[in-house]
N, CA and C of each residue as an Amber inpcrd file, in Angstrom:
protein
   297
  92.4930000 115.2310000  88.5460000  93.5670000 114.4270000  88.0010000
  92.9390000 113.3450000  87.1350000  93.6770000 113.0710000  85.9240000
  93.0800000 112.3310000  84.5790000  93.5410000 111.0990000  84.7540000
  93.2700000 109.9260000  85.0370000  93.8760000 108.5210000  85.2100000
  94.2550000 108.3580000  83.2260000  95.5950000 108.3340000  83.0320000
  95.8840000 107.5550000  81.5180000  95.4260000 106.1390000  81.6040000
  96.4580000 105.7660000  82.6510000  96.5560000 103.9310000  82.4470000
  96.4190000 103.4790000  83.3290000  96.0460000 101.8430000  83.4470000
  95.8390000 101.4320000  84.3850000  95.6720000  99.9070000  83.9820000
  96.3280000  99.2880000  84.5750000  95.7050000  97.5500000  83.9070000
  97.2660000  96.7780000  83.9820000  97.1080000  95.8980000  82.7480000
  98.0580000  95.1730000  82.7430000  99.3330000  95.1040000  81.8540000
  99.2150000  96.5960000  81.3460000 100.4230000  96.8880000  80.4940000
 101.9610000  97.1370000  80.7960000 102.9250000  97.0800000  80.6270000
 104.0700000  97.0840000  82.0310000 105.3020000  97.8840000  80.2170000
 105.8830000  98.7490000  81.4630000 106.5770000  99.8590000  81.2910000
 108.2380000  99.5070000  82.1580000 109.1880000  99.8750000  80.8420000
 109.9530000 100.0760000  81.1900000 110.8290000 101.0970000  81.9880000
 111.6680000 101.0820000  83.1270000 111.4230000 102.4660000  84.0320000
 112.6320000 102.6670000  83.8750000 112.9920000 103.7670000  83.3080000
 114.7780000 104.4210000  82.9710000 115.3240000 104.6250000  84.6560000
 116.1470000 103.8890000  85.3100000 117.2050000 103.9880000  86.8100000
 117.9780000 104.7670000  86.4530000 118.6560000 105.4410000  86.8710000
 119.7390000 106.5370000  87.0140000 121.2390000 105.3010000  87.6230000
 122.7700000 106.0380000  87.8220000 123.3860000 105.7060000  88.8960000
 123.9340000 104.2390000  87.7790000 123.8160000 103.6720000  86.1200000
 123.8300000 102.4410000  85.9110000 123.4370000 101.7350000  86.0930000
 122.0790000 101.7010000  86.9020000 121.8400000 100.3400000  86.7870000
 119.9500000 100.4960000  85.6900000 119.9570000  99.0830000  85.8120000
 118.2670000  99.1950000  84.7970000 117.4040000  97.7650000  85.6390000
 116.5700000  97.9470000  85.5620000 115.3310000  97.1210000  85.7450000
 115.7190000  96.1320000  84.7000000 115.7690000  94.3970000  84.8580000
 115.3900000  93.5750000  83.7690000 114.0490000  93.0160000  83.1650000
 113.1550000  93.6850000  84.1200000 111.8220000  93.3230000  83.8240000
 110.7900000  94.9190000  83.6210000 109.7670000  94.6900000  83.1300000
 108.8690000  95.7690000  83.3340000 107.3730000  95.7270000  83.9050000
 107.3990000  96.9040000  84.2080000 106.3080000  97.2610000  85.3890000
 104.8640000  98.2350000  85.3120000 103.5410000  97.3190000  85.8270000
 102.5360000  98.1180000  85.7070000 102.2020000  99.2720000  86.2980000
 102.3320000 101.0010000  85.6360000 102.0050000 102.1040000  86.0550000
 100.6330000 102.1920000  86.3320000 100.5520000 103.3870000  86.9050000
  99.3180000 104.1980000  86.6860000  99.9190000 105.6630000  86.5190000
  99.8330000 106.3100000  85.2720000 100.1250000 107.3640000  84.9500000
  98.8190000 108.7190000  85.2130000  99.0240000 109.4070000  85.5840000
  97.9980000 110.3780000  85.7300000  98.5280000 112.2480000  85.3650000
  97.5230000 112.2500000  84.8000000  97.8560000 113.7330000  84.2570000
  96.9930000 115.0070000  85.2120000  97.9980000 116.0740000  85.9110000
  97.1750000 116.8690000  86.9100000  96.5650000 118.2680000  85.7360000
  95.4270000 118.6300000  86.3630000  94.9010000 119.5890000  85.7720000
  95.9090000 120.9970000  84.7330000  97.2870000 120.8810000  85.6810000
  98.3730000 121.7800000  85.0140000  99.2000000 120.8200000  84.3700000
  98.7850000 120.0630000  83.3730000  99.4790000 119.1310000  82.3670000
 100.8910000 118.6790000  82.9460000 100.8970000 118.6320000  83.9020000
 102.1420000 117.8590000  85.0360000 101.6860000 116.2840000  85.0310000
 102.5700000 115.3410000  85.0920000 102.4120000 114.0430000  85.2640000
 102.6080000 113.6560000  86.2980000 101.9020000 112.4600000  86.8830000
 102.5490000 111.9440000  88.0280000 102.4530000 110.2310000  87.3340000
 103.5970000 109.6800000  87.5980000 103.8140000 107.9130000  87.6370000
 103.5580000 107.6530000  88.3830000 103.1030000 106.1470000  89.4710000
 103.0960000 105.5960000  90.3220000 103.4560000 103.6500000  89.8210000
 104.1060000 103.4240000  90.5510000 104.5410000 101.9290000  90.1670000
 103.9820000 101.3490000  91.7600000 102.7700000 100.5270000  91.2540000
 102.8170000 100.0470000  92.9450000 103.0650000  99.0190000  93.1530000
 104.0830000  98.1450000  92.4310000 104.5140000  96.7960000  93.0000000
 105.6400000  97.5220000  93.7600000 106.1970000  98.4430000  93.7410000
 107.2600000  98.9150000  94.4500000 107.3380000 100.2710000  95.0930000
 106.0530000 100.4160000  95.2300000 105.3140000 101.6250000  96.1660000
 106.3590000 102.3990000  95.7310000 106.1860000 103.2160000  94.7680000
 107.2490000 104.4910000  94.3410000 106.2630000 105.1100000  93.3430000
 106.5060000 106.7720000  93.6610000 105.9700000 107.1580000  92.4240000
 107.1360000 108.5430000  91.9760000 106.6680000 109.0190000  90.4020000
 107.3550000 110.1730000  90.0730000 106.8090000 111.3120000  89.8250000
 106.7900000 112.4060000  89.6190000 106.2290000 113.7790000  89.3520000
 107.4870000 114.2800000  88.2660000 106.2570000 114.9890000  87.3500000
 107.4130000 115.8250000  86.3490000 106.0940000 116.7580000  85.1520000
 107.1710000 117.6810000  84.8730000 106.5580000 118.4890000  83.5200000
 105.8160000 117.7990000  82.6520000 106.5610000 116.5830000  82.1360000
 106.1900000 116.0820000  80.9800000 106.4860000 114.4740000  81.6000000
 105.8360000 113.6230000  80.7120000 105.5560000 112.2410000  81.2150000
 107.6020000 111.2240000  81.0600000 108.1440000 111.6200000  80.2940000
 109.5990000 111.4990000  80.4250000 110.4920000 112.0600000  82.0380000
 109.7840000 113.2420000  81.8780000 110.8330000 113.7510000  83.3460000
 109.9100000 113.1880000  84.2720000 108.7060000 112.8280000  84.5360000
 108.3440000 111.7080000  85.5200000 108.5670000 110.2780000  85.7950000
 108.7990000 109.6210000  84.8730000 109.3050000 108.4350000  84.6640000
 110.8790000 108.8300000  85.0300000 111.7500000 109.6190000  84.6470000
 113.1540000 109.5290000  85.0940000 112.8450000 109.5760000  86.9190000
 112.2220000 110.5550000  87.0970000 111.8450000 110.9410000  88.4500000
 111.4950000 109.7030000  89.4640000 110.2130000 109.0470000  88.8420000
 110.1170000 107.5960000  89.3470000 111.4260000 106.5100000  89.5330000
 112.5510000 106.5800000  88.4440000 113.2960000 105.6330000  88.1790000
 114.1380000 106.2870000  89.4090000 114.6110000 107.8870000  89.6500000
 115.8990000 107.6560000  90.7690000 114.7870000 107.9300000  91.8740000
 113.8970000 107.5600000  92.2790000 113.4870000 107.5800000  93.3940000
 113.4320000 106.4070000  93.8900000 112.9310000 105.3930000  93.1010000
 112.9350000 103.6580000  93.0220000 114.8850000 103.4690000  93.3480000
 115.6970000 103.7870000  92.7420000 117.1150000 103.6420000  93.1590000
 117.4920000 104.1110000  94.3780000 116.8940000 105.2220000  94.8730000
 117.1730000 105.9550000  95.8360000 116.8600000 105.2550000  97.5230000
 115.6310000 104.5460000  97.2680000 115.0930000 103.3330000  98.0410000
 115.8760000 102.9960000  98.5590000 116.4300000 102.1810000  97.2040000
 116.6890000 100.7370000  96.8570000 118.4240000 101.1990000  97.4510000
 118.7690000 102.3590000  97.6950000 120.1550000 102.2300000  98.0420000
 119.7060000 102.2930000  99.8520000 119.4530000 102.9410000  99.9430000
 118.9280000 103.2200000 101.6120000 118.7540000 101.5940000 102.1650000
 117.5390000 101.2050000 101.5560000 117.2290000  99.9610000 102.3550000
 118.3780000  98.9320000 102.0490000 119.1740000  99.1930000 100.9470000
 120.6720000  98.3480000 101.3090000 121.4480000  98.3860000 102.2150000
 121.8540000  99.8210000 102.3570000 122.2220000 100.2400000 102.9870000
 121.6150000  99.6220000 104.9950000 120.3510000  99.7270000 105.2550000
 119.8180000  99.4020000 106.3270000 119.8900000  97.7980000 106.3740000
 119.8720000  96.9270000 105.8650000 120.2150000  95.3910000 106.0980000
 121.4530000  95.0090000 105.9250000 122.5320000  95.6090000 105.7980000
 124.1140000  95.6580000 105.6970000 123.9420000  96.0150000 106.7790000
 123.4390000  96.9870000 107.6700000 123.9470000  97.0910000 109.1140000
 123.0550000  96.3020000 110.0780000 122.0290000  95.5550000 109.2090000
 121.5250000  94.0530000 110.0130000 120.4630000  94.8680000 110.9040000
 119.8600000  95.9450000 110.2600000 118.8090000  96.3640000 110.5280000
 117.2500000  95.6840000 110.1610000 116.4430000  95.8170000 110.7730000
 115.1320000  95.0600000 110.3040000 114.1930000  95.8630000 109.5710000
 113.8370000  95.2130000 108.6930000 112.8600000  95.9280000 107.7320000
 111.3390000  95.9260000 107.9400000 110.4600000  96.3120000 108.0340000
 109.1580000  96.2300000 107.8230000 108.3130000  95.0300000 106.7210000
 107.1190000  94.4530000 107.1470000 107.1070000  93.6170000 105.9570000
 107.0740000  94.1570000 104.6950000 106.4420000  95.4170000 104.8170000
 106.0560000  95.6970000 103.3420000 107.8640000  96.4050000 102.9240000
 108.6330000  96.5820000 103.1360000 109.5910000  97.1920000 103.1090000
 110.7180000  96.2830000 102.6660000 110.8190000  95.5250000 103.4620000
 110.8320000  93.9850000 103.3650000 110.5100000  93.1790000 101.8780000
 109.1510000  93.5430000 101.3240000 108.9430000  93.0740000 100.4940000
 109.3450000  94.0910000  99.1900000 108.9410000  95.0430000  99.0260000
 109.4110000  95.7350000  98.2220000 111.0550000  95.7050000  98.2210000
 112.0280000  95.7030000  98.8390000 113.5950000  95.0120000  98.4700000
 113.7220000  94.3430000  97.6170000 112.9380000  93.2250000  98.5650000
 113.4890000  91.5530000  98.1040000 113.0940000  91.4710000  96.1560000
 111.9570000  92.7210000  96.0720000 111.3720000  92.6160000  94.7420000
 112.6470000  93.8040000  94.2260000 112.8170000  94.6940000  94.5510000
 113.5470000  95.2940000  93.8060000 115.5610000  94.4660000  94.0420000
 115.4480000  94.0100000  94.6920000 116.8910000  93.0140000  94.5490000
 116.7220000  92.4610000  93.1730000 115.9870000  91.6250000  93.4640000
 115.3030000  90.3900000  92.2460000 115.7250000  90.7950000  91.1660000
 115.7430000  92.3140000  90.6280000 115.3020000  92.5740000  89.4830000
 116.0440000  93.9580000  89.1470000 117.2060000  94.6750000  89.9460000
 118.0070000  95.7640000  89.7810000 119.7830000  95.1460000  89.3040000
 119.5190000  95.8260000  88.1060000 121.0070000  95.2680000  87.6600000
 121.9790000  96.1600000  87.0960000 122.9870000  96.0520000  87.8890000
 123.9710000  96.7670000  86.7250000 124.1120000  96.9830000  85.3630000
 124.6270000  98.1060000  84.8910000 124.2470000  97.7270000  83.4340000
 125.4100000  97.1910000  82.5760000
């Protein structure tokens, strides 16, 4: 697997469902030996897989939503979160908006 990027460049991540990110975020994009992509966003421990570096990034974006509805879902019923779980929310609250 080919590391593209890595550093301090920050990427906008297409959400599914209406809503969008107001900020953007540092990947690490990697290309597998069968020209498949994988994203990874690790301020919000999520990553995507796809054909091409577009259908991974969509992939990343409803998986990051997909979370982000669950763990709503789990503190509406006054469930407890993990720290890191915990933290990744409170970061994706911060920053998930309707569009």
């Amino acid at each position: 697997m080919k590391t593209l990027t890595a550093g301090t460049t920050c990427y906008e991540i297409p959400l599914t469902k209406g809503l969008h990110l107001d900020r953007g975020y540092p990947l690490v994009i990697m290309e597998n030996w069968d020209n498949s992509f994988v994203v990874e966003c690790p301020a919000l421990d999520e990553y995507g897989y796809g054909r091409t570096l577009d259908s991974a990034m969509f992939d990343l974006g409803s998986s990051i939503v997909d979370l982000w509805i669950v763990l709503r879902r789990m503190t509406k019923r006054h469930r407890n979160l993990g720290g890191s779980l915990a933290r990744v929310f409170d970061e994706m609250n911060g920053h998930i908006k309707k569009l």
